[in-house]
C-alpha positions in Angstrom: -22.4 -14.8 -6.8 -22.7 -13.3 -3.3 -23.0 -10.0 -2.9 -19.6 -7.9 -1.9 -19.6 -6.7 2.0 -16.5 -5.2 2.0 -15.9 -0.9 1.8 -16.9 -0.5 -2.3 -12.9 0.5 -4.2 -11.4 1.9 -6.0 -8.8 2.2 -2.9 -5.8 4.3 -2.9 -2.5 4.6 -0.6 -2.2 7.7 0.9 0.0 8.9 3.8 -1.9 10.7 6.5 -2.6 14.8 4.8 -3.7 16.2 8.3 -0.4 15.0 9.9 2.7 15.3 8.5 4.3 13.4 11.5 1.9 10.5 10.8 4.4 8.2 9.4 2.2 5.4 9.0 0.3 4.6 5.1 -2.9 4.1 4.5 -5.2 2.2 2.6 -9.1 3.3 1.2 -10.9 5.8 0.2 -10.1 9.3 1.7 -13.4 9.0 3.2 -12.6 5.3 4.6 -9.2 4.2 5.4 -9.6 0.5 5.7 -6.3 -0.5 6.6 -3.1 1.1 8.2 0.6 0.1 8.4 3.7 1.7 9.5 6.5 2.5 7.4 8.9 -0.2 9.5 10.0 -2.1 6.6 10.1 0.5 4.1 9.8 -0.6 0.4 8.0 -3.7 1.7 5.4 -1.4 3.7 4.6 0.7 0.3 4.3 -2.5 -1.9 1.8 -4.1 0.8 -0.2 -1.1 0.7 -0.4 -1.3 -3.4 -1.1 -4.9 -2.7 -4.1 -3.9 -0.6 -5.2 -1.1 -2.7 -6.4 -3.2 -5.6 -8.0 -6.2 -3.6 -11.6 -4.9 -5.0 -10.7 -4.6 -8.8 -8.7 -7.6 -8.5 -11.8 -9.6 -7.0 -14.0 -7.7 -9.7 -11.8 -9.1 -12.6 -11.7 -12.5 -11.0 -15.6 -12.6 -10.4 -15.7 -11.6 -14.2 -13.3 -14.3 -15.0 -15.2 -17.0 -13.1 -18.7 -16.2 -14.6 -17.3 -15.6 -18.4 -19.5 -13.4 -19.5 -19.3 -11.6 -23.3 -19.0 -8.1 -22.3 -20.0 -5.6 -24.8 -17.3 -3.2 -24.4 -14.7 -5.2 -26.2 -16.4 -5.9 -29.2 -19.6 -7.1 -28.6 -18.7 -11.0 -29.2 -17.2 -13.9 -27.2 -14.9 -14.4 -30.0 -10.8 -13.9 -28.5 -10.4 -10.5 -28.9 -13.0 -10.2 -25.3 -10.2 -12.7 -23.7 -7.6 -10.0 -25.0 -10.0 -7.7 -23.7 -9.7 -9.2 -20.2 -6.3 -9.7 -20.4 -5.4 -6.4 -20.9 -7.5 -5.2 -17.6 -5.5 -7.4 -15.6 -1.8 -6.8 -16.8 -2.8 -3.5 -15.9 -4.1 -5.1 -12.1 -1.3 -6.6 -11.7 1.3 -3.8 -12.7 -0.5 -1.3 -10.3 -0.5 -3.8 -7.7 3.2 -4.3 -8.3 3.9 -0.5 -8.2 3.5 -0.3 -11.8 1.5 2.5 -13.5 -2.1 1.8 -14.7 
């Protein structure tokens, strides 16, 4: 696989801490806001930022999916319990990126 060009995750929303009049939401690291977006459309804004937030682990666990590797932190085997493994990371992907907890 190539390697990834983009600003390394984990990315977080965050609203702008320096300016409370900032109504806009970000998306990064605290160091590196990648992407901004106002707060026009409300519930829809926040739940594109999540979206956006979990672009890098989502392409991590697809990347993972794609090459199928046994990874030794499920159980050491490429028996099913490794694809329960996997599917557990990403319900948990998909539940933060839907405004869900991790």
């Amino acid at each position: 696989m190539n390697e990834a060009k983009h600003t390394p995750g984990k990315w977080t929303v965050m609203q702008n801490p320096g300016d409370p009049s900032d109504k806009r939401i970000y998306v990064g690291t605290v160091q590196k806001p990648i992407a901004n977006m106002c707060e026009l459309y409300g519930d829809e804004s926040h739940a594109n930022a999540r979206l956006i937030s979990c672009a890098p682990e989502l392409l991590e666990a697809l990347d993972e999916l794609v090459t199928a590797e046994c990874h030794a932190e499920c159980n050491g085997s490429c028996e099913p319990a490794v694809t329960q493994c996997w599917l557990w990371k990403y319900k948990q992907l998909i539940a933060r990126a839907k405004g869900g907890t991790e």
